[in-house]
N, C-alpha and C positions, 0 to 999 in steps of 0.2 A: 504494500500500500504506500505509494505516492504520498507526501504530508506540502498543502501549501506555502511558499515561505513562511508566512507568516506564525504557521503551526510549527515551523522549523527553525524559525528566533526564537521562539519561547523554549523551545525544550533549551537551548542552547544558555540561553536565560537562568534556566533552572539550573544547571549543572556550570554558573560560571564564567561563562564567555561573552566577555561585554558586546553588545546590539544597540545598533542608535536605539533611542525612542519613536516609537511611531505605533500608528491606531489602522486598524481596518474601516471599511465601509463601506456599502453600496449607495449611496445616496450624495451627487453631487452639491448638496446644500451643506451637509455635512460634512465635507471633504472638508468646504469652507471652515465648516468652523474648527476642527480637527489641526488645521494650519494655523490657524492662529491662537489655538491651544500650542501648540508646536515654535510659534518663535516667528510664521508667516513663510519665511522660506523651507518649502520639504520637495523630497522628492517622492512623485507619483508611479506607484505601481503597479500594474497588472497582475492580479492572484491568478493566477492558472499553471495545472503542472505541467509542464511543456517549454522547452527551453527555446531558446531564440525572440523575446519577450522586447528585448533591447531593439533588433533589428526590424520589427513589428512596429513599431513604435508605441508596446507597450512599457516603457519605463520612461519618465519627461520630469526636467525641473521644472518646478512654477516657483515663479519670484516672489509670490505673496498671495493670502487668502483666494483673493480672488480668481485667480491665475491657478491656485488650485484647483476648485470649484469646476471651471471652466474646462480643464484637460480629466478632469475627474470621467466630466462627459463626457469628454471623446472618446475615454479607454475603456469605458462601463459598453458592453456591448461589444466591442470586436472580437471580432474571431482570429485565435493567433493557434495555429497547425492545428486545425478542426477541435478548439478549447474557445468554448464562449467567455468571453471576461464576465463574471457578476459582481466580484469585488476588486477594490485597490487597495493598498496599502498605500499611507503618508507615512514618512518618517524623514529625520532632521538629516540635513546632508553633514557627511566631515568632512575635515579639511586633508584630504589624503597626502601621504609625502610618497609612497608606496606600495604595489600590489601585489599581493601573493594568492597562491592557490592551494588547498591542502584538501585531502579526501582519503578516506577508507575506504574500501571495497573488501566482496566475497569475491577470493580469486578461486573457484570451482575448481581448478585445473591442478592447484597447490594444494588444495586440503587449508590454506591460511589465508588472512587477511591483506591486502595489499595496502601500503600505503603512497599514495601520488600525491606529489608535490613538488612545485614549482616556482620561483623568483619572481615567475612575469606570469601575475594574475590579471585579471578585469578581463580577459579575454576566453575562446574556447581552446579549451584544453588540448581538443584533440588537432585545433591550428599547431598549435606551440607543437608539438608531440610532432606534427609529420615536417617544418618547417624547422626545428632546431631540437631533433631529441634529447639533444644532452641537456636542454633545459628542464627536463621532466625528470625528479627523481621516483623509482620506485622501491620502495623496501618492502621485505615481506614481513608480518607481523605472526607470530605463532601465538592464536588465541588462549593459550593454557598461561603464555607469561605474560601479553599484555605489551600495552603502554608504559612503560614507566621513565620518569624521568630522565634515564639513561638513553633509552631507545626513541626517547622523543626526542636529543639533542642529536642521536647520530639521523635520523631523517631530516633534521635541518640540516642537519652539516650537510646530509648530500646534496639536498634541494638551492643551498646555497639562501637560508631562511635566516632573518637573525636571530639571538639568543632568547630573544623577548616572544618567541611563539612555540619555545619548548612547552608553557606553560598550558596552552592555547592548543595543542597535540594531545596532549596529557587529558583535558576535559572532554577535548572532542572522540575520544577513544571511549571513554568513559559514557559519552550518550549513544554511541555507534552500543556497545557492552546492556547498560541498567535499559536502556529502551528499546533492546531486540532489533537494531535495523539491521540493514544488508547494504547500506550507501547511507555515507556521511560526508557531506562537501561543501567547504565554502570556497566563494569564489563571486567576486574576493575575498580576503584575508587582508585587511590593509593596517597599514602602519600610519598615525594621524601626525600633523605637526607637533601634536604636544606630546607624541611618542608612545600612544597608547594602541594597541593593537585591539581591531573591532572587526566583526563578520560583518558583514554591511548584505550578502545573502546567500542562502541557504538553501542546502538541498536533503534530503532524507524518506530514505526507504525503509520503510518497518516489514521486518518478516510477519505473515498474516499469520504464520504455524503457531506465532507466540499470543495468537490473540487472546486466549485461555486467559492468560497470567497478567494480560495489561488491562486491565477493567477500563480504563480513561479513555481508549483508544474506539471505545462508542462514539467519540466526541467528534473526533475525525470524518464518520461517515457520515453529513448530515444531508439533507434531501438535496438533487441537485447537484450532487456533489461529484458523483460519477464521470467516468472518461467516456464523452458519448459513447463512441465506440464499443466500451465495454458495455454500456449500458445495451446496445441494440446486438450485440451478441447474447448477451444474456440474456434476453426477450427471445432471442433464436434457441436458446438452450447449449450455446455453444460456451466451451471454457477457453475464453481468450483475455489475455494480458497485454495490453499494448504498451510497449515500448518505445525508445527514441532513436530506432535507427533506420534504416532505406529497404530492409530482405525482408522481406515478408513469409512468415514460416509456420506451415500448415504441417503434424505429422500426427502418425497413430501412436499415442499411448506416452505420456510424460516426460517418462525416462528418456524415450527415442526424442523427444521436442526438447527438451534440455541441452542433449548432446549436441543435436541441430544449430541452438543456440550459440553453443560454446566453438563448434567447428567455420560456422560463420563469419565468428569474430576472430579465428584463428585466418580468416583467408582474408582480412584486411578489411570488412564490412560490416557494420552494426544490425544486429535482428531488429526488424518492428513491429513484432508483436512475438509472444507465445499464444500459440493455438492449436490445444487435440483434440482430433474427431474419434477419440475411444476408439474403440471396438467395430465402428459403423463409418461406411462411406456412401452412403447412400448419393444419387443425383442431390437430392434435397439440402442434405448436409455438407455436401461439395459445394452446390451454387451459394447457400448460405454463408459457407466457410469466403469463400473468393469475395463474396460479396462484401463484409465486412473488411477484409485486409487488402483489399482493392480502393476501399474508400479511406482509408488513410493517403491524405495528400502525400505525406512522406515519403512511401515508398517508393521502389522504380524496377524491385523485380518480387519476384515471388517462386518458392522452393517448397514443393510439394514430396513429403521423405515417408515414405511407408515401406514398412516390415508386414509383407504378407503372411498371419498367422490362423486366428480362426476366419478374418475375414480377409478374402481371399483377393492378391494384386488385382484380379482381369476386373474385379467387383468394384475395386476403388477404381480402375481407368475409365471403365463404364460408366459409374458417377460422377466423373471428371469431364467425360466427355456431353454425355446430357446435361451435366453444367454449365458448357460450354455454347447450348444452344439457348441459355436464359439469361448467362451473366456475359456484359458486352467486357470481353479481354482486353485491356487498355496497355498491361504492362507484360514482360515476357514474363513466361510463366514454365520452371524448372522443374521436370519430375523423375523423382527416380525411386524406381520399383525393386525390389527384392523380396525374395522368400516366394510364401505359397502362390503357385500360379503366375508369376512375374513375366514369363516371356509371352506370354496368350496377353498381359496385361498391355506389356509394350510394344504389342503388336495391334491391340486398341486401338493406342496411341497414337500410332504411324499409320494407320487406315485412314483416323479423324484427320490428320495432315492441318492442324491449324498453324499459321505461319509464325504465331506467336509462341507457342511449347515448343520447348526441345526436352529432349530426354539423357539421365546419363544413367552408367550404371554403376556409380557408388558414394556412399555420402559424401567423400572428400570430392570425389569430382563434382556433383551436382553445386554444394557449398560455394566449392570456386567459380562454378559458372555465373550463380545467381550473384555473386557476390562483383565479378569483371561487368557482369550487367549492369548492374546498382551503380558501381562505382563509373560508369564511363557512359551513363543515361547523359 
């Protein structure tokens, strides 16, 4: 579960890490008054989970009340990568001297936590990462020992961080840890004229498995609140998670869509969504499937991964193919079959001859194809 900034300063809040001041709110009259609780100069937010916010022109200074009020308007309402805005956050601007970037991650692949960090924040990570690697440091964390003081200075050290965000490691570990996420990130991280180091914003993923043991975390889902997407999948009965990257990835059975995930992001391209169609590939549940991760603007291909077991390859290509006579195929679309029934499946395939499917035959190659696709739309 996604948590809006603004749910995402508070925990950070709680546990320590100084956050401008600043108030939620849907109502541009309010904005107004909000700002001038605030000092009249803030900066105006777009609440939506979905990054690219900035380039949208969902984030703007307004110089005073007014001026708040006014762009409040403008951002209440847009749509920024298929996210309605309903709320903004104000909060006080600093005076930056500064920016950094610092985040935890589940690195699946380690069995440990990752940590990424970088000198030159305020911008995307994954810029810096392909345009100057060496500026990205990554250390691996071993959840059994943690964060501690020691292991928070040697990640500065590599990131090239000053001394003054050992501190600021140290707590943010500490809410990635007591509040179950799976992503802790700010960005920026900046350092103020007066030397004080502050998130200015925030990113975090709560594992839902913990939901059991977090009773607060009601709090988060409240009406509305939902990733349409998710929302019009689960109206379909489908289990999809959407994500922030361009490969669109349809597979049987979690385990298999997981892996999917992870093979993905090994070939250079970010997955944008998780989505299994169980046991079952019906037409119904194919066209519904595509129809959904089709309508993510994001995307630019789409990777179709099935393990033919009780339900058998020819049965998914069949449903893939009468899918294909309901949902209009916009992006190319990667399939690759294995297990039961698999050459009768990819011979479906190659009968229906749509110019936009290709087929391969194994996950690393399908992953890569979908992924040269993605990446050179």
């Amino acid at each position: 579960m996604d948590l809006y900034e603004h749910q995402a300063r508070e925990l950070f809040e709680e546990h320590g890490i100084l956050v401008p001041r600043a108030e939620v709110t849907d109502s541009p009259k309010k904005a107004r008054e909000i700002a001038r609780g605030l000092g009249g100069r803030t900066v105006v937010k777009a609440q939506v989970k979905a990054g690219g916010r900035g380039k949208a022109g969902g984030v703007r200074l307004a110089a005073d009340p007014a001026a708040a009020e006014l762009t409040a308007r403008q951002i209440l309402g847009m749509d920024i990568e298929g996210h309605p805005v309903r709320t903004v956050m104000l909060a006080q601007p600093v005076d930056i001297q500064a920016e950094f970037y610092v985040s935890y991650v589940l690195d699946r692949a380690a069995g440990r936590f990752l940590a990424i960090a970088s000198a030159e924040g305020g911008m995307e990570i994954e810029e810096v990462a392909a345009s100057r690697p060496e500026a990205v440091a990554r250390v691996h964390v071993d959840p059994a020992e943690g964060v501690t003081s020691a292991k928070a200075a040697e990640i500065a050290e590599a990131a090239g961080l000053p001394p003054q965000t050992v501190d600021v490691l140290v707590r943010l570990w500490e809410v990635l840890v007591r509040e179950d996420a799976l992503l802790v990130e700010v960005n920026p991280l900046v350092r103020t004229t007066q030397g004080r180091i502050v998130a200015l914003d925030g990113k975090v993923t709560l594992d839902d498995n913990a939901c059991l043991r977090q009773s607060r975390w009601g709090a988060y889902g409240e009406a509305g609140d939902d990733d349409p997407l998710e929302a019009a999948a689960a109206a379909k009965g489908l289990n999809y998670v959407r994500l922030d990257g361009e490969v669109g990835v349809i597979g049987n059975g979690a385990g298999l869509v997981m892996s999917t995930l992870d093979v993905v992001a090994g070939r250079g391209a970010r997955p944008a969504n998780f989505l299994d169609i169980g046991g079952g590939a019906s037409a119904r549940i194919m066209a519904d499937g595509l129809s959904v991760v089709l309508s993510d603007p994001a995307v630019k291909s789409v990777l179709v991964n099935v393990f033919g077991g009780i339900t058998a390859c020819d049965a998914v290509a069949d449903g893939i193919v009468q899918a294909l006579d309901t949902v209009r195929l916009t992006k190319p679309l990667v399939v690759r079959l294995d297990g039961n029934n698999a050459a009768r499946g990819r011979a479906l395939l190659d009968a229906r001859a749509h110019p936009l499917v290709q087929q391969a035959t194994t996950m690393d190659g399908a992953a890569r194809r979908a992924a040269q696709l993605a990446t050179t739309a």
